[in-house]
N, C-alpha and C positions, 0 to 999 in steps of 0.2 A: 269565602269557601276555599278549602286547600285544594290544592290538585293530588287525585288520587295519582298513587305509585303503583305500578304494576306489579306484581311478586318475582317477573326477570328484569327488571330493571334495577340499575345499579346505582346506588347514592351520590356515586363520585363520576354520575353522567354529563355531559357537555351543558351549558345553561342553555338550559329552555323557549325555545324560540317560537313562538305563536302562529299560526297559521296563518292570520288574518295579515300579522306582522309581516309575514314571509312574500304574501302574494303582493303586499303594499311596496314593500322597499322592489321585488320584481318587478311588477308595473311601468313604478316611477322611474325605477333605472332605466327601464327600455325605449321610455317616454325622453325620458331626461337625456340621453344618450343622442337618442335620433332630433330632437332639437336643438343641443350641442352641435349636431354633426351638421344638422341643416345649418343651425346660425353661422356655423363659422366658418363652412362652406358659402354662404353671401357676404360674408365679410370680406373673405380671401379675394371673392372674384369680384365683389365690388372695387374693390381697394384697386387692384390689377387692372381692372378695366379705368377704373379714372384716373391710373396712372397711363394709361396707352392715350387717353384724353388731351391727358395735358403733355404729352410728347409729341402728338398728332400736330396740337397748336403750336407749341413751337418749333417742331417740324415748318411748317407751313411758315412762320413769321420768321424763321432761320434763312430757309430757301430764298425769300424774297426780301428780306436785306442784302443778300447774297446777290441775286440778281439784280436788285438798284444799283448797288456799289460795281458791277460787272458794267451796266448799261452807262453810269456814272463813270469811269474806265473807259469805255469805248466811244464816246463821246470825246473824250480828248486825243483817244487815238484817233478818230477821225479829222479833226481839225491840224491834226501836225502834218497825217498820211496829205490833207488836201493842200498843205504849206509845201511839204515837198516835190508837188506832182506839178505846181510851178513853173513855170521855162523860166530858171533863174540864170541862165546863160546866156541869153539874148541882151543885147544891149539896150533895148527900153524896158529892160529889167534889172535893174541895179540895185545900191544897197537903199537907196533912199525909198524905191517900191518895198523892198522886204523889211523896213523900221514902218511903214504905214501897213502892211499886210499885219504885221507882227502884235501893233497895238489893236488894229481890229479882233485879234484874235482873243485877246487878252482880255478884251471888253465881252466879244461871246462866251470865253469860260474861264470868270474870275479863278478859278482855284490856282491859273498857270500862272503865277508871279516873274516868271522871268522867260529870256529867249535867247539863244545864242544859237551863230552860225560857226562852225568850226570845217577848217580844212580837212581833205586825207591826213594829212599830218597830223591833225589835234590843236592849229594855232589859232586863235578866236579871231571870226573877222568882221564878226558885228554882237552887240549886246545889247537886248532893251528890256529895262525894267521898270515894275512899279513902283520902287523903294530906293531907285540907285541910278545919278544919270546913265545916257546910253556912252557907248564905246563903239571906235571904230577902228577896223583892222589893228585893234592895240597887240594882238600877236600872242597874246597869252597860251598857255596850254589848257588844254580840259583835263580836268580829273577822273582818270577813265576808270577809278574805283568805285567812284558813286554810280559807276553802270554796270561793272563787273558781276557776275554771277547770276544775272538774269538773262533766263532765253530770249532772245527777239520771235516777233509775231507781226505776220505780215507786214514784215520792215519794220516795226516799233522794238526797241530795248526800252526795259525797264528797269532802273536799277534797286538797292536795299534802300533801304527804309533808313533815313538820318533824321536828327535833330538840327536843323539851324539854328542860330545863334544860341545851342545848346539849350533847344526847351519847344522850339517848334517842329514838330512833324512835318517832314517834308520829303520829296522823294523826284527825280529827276528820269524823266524817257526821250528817248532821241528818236530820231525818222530821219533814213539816207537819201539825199535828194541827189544823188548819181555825183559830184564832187565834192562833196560832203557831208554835212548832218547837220540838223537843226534839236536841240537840244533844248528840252523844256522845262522849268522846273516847276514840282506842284505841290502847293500847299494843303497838306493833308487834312486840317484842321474841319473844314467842309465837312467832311464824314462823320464829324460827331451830330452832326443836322441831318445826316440820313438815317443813323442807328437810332438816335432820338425817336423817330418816327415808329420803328417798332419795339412795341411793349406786351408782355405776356400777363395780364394782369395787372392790380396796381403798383404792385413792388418789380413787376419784372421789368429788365432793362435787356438793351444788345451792349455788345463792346468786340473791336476788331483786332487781331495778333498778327504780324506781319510773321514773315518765313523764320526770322532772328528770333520770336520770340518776344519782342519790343509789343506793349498796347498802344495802337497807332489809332483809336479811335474811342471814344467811351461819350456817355452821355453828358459825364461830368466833365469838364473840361480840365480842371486842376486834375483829373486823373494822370490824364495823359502827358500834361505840362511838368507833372513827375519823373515820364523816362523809365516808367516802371518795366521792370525783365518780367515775364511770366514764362519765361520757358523749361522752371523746371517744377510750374506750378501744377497740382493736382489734375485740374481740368484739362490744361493744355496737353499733358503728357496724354492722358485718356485720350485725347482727343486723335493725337497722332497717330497715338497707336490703332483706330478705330479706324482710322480716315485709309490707314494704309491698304485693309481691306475693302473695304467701300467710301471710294477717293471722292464723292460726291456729300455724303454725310455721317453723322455720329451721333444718334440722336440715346436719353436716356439714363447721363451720367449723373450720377450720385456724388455732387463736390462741393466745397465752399467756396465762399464768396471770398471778395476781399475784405470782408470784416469777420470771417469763422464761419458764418453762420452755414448750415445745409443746406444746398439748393439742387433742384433738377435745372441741367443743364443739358442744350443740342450743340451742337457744331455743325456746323455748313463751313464749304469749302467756295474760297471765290475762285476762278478758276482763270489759268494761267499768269497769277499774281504768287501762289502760297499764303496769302492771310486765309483766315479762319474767323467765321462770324460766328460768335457763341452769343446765344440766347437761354438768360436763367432765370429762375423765379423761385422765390425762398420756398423750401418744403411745404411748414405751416401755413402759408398763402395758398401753397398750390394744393394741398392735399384738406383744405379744407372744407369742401364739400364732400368730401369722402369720412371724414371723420364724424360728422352729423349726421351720416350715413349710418356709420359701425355704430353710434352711439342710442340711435333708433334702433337698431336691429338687438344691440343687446337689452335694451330696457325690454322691448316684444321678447323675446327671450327669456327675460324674468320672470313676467310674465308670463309665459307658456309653464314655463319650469311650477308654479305657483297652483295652476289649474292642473298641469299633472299630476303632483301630489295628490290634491283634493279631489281629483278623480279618481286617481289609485289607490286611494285609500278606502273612499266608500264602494268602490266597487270591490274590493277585497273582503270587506267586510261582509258584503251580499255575498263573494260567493264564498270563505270561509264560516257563515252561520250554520250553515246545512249541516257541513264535516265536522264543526264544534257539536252541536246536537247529536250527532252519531258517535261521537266520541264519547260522552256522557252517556247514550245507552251503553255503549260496551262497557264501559266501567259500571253502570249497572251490573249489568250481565257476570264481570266478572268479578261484583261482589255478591254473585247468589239469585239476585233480583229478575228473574225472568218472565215475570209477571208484568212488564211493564210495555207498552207498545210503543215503539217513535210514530208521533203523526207528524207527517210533513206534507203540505199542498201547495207545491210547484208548478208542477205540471209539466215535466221535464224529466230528463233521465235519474234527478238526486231522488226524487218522488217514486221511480221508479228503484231506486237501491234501499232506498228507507223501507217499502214493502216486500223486497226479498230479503232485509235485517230483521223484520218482520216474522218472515216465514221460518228466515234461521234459530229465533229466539226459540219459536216454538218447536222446532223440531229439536233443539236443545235442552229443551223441558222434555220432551217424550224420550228422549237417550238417558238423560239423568235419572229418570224412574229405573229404565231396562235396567241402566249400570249399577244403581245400587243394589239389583236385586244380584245381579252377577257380581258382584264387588262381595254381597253374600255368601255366596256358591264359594266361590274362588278362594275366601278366606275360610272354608267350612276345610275344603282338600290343600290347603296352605297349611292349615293345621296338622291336620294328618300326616301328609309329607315331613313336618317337621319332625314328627313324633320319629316316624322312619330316620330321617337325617341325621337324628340322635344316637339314635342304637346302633346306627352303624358308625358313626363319627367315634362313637362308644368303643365298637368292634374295633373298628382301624388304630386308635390312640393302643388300646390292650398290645394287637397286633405290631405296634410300632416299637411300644416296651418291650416285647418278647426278643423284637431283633437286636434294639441296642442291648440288650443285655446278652444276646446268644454273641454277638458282634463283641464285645465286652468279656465275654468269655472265652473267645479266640484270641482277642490279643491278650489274656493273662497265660491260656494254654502258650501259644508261640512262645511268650515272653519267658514261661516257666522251660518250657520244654528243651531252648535253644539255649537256656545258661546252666540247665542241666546235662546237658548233650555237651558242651563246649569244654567242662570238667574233665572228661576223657580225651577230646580231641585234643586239648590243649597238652596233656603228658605223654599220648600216641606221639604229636610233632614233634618235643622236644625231644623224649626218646631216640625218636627217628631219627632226629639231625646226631645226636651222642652216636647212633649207630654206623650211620653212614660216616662220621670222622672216624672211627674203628676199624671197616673193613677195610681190608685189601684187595681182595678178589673181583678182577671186572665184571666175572657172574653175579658177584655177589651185591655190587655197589650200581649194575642193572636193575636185579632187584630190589631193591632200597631207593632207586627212582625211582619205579613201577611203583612203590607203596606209596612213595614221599607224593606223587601226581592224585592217588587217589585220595591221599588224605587231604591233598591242597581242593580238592574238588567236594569233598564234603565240608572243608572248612567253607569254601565260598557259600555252600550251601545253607548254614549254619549262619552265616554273617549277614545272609541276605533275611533268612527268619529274623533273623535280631533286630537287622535297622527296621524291617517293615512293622515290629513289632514296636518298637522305639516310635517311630513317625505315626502312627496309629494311634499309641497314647497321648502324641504330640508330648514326648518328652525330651525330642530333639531340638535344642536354641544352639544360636552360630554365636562362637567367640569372635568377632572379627578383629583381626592384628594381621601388620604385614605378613605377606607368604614370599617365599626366595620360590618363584616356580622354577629356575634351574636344579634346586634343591629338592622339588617335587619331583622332577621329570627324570630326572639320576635312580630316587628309588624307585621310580614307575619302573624303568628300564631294568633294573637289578633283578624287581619283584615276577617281573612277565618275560621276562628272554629266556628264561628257560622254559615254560607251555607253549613260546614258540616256536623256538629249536626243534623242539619234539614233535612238532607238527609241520616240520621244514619250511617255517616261514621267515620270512625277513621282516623282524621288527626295529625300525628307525625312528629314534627318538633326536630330534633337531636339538640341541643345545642352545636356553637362554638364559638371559640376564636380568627378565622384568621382575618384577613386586607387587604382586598387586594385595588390594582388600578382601579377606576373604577369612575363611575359619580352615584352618592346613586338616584338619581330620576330616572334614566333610568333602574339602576339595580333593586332598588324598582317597577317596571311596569316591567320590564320583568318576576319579581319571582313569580307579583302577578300576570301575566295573563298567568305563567307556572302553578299554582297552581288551578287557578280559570278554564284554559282548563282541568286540572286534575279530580278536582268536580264534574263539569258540565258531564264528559263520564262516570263517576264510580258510577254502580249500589248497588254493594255490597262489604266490605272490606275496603278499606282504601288509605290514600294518606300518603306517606311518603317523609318528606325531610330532606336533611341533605346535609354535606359536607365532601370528601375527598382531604385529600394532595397529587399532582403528582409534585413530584419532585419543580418546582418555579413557580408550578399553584396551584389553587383550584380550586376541581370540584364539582360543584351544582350540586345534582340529584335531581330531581323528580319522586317517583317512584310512580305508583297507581295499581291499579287492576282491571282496566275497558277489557273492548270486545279487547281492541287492534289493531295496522294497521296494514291490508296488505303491503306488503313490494311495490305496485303496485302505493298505496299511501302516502308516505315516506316522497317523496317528494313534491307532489302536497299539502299536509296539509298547507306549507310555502306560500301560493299564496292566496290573496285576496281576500274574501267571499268566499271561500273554504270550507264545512262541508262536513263532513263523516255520515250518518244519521245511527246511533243507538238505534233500536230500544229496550224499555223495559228501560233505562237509564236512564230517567226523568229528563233528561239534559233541563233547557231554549233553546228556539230559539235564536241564537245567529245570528251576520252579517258574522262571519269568517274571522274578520281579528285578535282574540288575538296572533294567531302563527305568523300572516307575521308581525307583529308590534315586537313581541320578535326577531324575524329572525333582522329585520332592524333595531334594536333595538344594537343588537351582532355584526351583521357587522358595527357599527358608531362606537360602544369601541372596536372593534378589538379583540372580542370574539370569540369561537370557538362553534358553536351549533350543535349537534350531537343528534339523538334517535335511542332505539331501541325497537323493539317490537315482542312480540309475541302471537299470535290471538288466543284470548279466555282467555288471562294468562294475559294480559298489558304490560305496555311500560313504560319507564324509556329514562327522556328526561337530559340530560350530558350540562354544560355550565362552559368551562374554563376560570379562570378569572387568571389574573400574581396575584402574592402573594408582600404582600408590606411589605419591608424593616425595616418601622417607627416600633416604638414599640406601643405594642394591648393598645388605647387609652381606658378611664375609661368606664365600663359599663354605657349609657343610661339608667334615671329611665324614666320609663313608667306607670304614675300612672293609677290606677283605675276610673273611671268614680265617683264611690263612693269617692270618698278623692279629684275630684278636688273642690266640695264644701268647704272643710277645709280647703284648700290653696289658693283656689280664693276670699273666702270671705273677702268685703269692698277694693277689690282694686279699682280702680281709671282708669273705661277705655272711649276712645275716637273713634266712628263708624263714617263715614264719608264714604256714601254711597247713589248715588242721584237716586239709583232704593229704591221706599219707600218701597218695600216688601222687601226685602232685608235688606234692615236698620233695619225692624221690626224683621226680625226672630234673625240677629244677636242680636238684644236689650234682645229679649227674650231667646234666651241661654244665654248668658250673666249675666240677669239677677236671671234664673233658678240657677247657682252656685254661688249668693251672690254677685254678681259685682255689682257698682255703674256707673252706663253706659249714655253717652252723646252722642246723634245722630245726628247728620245733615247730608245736601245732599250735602254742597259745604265749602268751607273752610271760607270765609269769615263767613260762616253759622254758622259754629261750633265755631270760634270766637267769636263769639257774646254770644251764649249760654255757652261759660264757663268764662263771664267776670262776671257772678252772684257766679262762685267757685272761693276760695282763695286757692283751694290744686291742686297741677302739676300734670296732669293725671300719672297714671303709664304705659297706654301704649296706643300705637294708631292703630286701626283697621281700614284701608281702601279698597275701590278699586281703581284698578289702572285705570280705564274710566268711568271721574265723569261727562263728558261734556264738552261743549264751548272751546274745547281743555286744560282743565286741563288733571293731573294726579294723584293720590295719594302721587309720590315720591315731587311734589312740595306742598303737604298738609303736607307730615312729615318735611318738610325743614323749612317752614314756621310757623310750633306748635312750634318746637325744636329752631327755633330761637328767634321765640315770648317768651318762658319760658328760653332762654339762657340754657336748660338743653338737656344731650343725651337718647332724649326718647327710649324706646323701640318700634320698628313700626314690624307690619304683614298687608303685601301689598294681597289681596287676586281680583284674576282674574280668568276671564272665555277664556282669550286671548292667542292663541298660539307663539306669539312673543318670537322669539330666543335669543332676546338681555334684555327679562326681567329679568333673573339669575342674568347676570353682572350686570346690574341697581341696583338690590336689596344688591347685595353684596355690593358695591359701596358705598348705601345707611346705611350702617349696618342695613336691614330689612330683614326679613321672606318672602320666596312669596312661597304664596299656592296658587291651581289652584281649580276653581273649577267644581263641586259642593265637597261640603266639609261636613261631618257628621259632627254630635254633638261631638261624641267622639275626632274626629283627630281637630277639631277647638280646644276644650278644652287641648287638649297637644299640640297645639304648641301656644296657651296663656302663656301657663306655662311652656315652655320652653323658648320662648323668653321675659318673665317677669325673669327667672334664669338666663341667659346669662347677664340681662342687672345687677341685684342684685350681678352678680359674679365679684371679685377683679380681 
């Protein structure tokens, strides 16, 4: 039978782990854990404890080799101390009583093989030995090295530890009998018959190290008949080191033997000798009632481990049955099935949850009836509601059309209104500028500012209808190609120092040399209607602009010293017919779109527009532009209104423009800087009127909507083929078409928009007369 899935349960859930499973492997862990923890907790301390055992015993059988070999020791110091204490100066005390004292002695502690009397001086004056006849007063010297470096003790010297005839252990102690010293020597070999004696087990043995380091005693005798050093052996060094803080014993080291093997070793100290009685016993001998130990505790151990399981498992089982059973009703339950009761008799709390799953099924049947009646209801006014949600969804969609299309027909009215409007302002400006080169009179060339200001303020007027109308239809795309901003900021400076002369301000444009990525007409209208909202609020002081480097940006500021925003209005200034009304300013009435036109402006080149302000002090408006790569292209000349008459003069131009006013103003600036100028309204027109010239115009001035469906890019196609030469053309329009750029580019022409001054017509005459003149 498969395991039902719940309808929020996910396919790609964790694998499925059983209940019964769950409580099983918890159980036995916790079981298993704590019998671990016991077992190896009696291991540890068994183990420790029968190593403190068999330290204890060798403790004890250390001490008391230690003490035989002390008492063994003092025994012969007593027989020398009672040699000397003698009246060897009396005269029925001679040398013949001291050779019978002497052998007696020798007979009481065989280890003393020899005897000698020596003078103050050192000169022998009696000798008796086991192995060598006696001497008398033969005069010899003692060899006061084999006593050197041993302290005396209660009148005994003891000297180091030697080898006779190179293989015997032996060792020599003297006792001062008030005119000289009787001088013993003793055969070490004895000592391996006391260490004998104690054994740590079957394998354990003693063995003795004198102060040198020398084994002066061992159970085997060929050990010692070796002459073995051990003083830089494992044990011994342990030993010293241990002894140094507790000068009595060392018990517990962990060293080998003289065949490798690991053994527990003691140290005992004999005391005012420096040997060292070690007592060791191989590991595995010693630790082997300990391991029979560990070896019992793990098999119980496995056993336990064993019986855990099996008890964690069926008891898991008993108590995951009940929660499996309950689990199966709810999966009933939540496939429909509420009809079905869980019985369970416990007698316990699960018995008592089984009859409130119980109670719950059923009060789950009595909700399911209510609900489907209300799930009725609900869907009867579910319906109805929809029916309503229609008719207005209905309403709002109509509603919606009306506006795009009323919205739709504002931007064709703008769009129409402001290239029809533009017709007239475009031959007012140029008129204007013919007129003002005309007069003479300072009255009169005031007023002709006065005019020249207001028509520059309805031109702005007019150009700000146009872009909003342009940006609306979204017929506005960015050509990006390097920009010379020094190049921009020269005409900024040109174009707005006169609105602010007139308003006694100081406008300071910083001179630079960056490049950056950008589209020069969008960026030219964003700085001029950054600079022109600057003008327009600033009463007294000044507008400044300039450029900083951030890192692979450049950032335009514009700073001025007007009243300044509240931070309330920051953001609302970026929003359409939008003004801040300041009063005392003598700012033009404006429409309010020059900021939402820069805003829309910066987000089409992917600029960054930022201000900040502060009220009564001004505001400073921030615009990042990426910095470009190319190297800083040649300075733009910008000539003077006065010098284009010397560079225009008798060139050779062609107007072709079928609004006659229009025709006319251009003739007459034109002709104001010396040009020789040919007008018509239609191409065939102008055709005709230059079949009376024998010389190729130098350039062609048109508009781009002459009628009857021409355009001016098929009047430059048509001059330039007629003369087989590449005129120079400036395409000049009132029309917001987004695809006029690429057309004129295409065309290698100029396109200005207009209305267009005297000034900016006359530089890009003579810039696009230079482009065409240049190799």
């Amino acid at each position: 039978m498969s395991r039902p899935r719940w309808p929020w349960q996910s396919r790609n859930r964790p694998l499925y782990r059983p209940l019964s499973r769950r409580y099983a492997l918890g159980l036995s862990s916790v079981t298993l854990s704590l019998l671990l923890l016991s077992g190896m907790s009696e291991m540890y301390f068994g183990y420790r404890e029968s190593l403190a055992r068999i330290e204890a015993v060798q403790e004890a059988l250390a001490e008391g080799a230690a003490r035989e070999i002390q008492t063994y020791l003092g025994v012969i110091d007593a027989g020398l101390r009672d040699a000397a204490k003698m009246p060897w100066g009396r005269q029925d005390f001679g040398l013949a009583q001291r050779r019978e004292e002497f052998y007696r002695l020798m007979q009481l502690v065989p280890a003393i093989t020899d005897l000698q009397v020596v003078d103050r001086a050192g000169r022998e004056l009696l000798a008796t030995s086991k192995h060598a006849p006696d001497r008398i007063e033969s005069g010899l010297l003692l060899d006061e090295a084999s006593l050197a470096g041993v302290s005396a003790e209660e009148g005994i010297r003891r000297g180091r530890t030697f080898f006779r005839d190179g293989y015997l252990p032996t060792m020599r102690m003297a006792a001062h009998d008030g005119q000289g010293a009787i001088v013993a020597t003793v055969d070490l070999r004895l000592l391996g018959e006391v260490v004998a004696r104690f054994r740590a087990g079957e394998g354990g043995l003693a063995y003795i190290v004198d102060a040198q380091g020398l084994l002066i005693a061992h159970p085997q005798a060929t050990q010692v008949l070796s002459r073995m050093d051990l003083s830089r052996s494992e044990a011994v060094s342990q030993a010293r080191a241990n002894l140094a803080d507790r000068p009595e014993l060392s018990r517990g080291l962990s060293t080998h033997d003289f065949q490798g093997r690991p053994v527990i070793t003691t140290a005992a100290a004999v005391p005012g000798t420096g040997w060292i009685v070690f007592m060791e016993q191989q590991r595995s001998e010693a630790l082997k009632p300990a391991w029979a130990t560990l070896s019992r505790t793990l098999l119980l151990m496995a056993l336990g481990v064993v019986a855990a399981l099996i008890a964690g498992i069926a008891f898991a089982r008993r108590m995951a049955a009940p929660i499996v059973a309950l689990r199966q009703a709810t999966a009933r339950i939540a496939a429909g099935d509420l009809d079905s009761p869980l019985e369970l008799h416990r007698q316990d709390e699960i018995e008592d949850l089984a009859q409130d799953f119980n109670r719950m099924s059923a009060r789950l049947r009595d909700l399911y009836a209510s609900l489907e009646a209300k799930v009725a209801e609900r869907t009867s006014q579910l319906s109805d509601a929809r029916d309503v949600l229609a008719a207005r969804a209905d309403e709002l969609s109509q509603l919606k059309d009306e506006a795009e299309r009323a919205n739709a027909a504002k931007t064709r009215f703008l769009a129409a209104a402001s290239h029809d409007l533009r017709q007239p302002m475009h031959s007012i400006s140029l008129l204007l500028g013919v007129l003002q080169s005309r007069l003479g009179s300072p009255e009169h060339l005031a007023l002709a500012d006065k005019i020249q200001s207001s028509v520059a303020t309805m031109e702005n007027l007019f150009g700000n209808l146009l872009d909003i109308s342009k940006l609306d239809a979204g017929a506005v795309q960015a050509h990006v190609e390097d920009v010379d901003l020094g190049w921009l900021l020269h005409r900024l400076e040109q174009t707005w120092a006169p609105q602010a002369a007139e308003k006694r301000l100081r406008l300071s444009v910083r001179a630079c040399r960056f490049v950056v990525k950008g589209d020069a007409v969008l960026l030219e209208r964003i700085a001029g209607n950054l600079v022109a909202n600057a003008i327009r609020y600033t009463r007294r002081g000044g507008v400044l602009v300039g450029c900083r480097r951030r890192g692979n940006c450049v950032e335009l500021q514009v700073w001025d010293s007007g009243p300044g925003i509240e931070p309330r209005y920051q953001e609302a200034i970026f929003e359409e017919f939008f003004r801040i009304e300041a009063p005392g300013t003598g700012q033009e009435k404006g429409l309010g779109l020059g900021l939402s036109i820069v805003q829309r402006c910066a987000h089409i080149l992917g600029y960054r527009l930022t201000v900040s302000s502060r009220v009564g002090r001004g505001s400073v408006f921030r615009l990042d532009m990426p910095l470009s790569t190319s190297s800083l292209p040649s300075p733009r000349a910008s000539p003077r209104l006065a010098a284009h008459r010397q560079v225009l003069e008798g060139r050779f131009i062609v107007v072709v423009d079928d609004e006659a006013m229009n025709a006319q103003a251009l003739v007459d600036a034109l002709n104001a800087s010396g040009c020789h100028v040919v007008a018509a309204g239609s191409c065939e027109a102008v055709l005709s009127e230059l079949q009376a010239h024998l010389r190729v115009p130098d350039l062609i001035v048109t508009d781009f909507q002459l009628g009857a469906g021409r355009d001016g890019f098929e009047v430059i196609h048509r001059l330039r083929q007629h003369y087989d030469d590449d005129i120079a053309a400036l395409v000049v329009t009132a029309s917001s078409d987004a695809g006029l750029q690429a057309r004129a580019a295409a065309a290698g022409a100029r396109l200005l928009h207009k209305p267009i001054g005297l000034q900016r017509l006359l530089e890009a005459v003579q810039e696009s007369l230079a482009s065409t003149a240049a190799p």
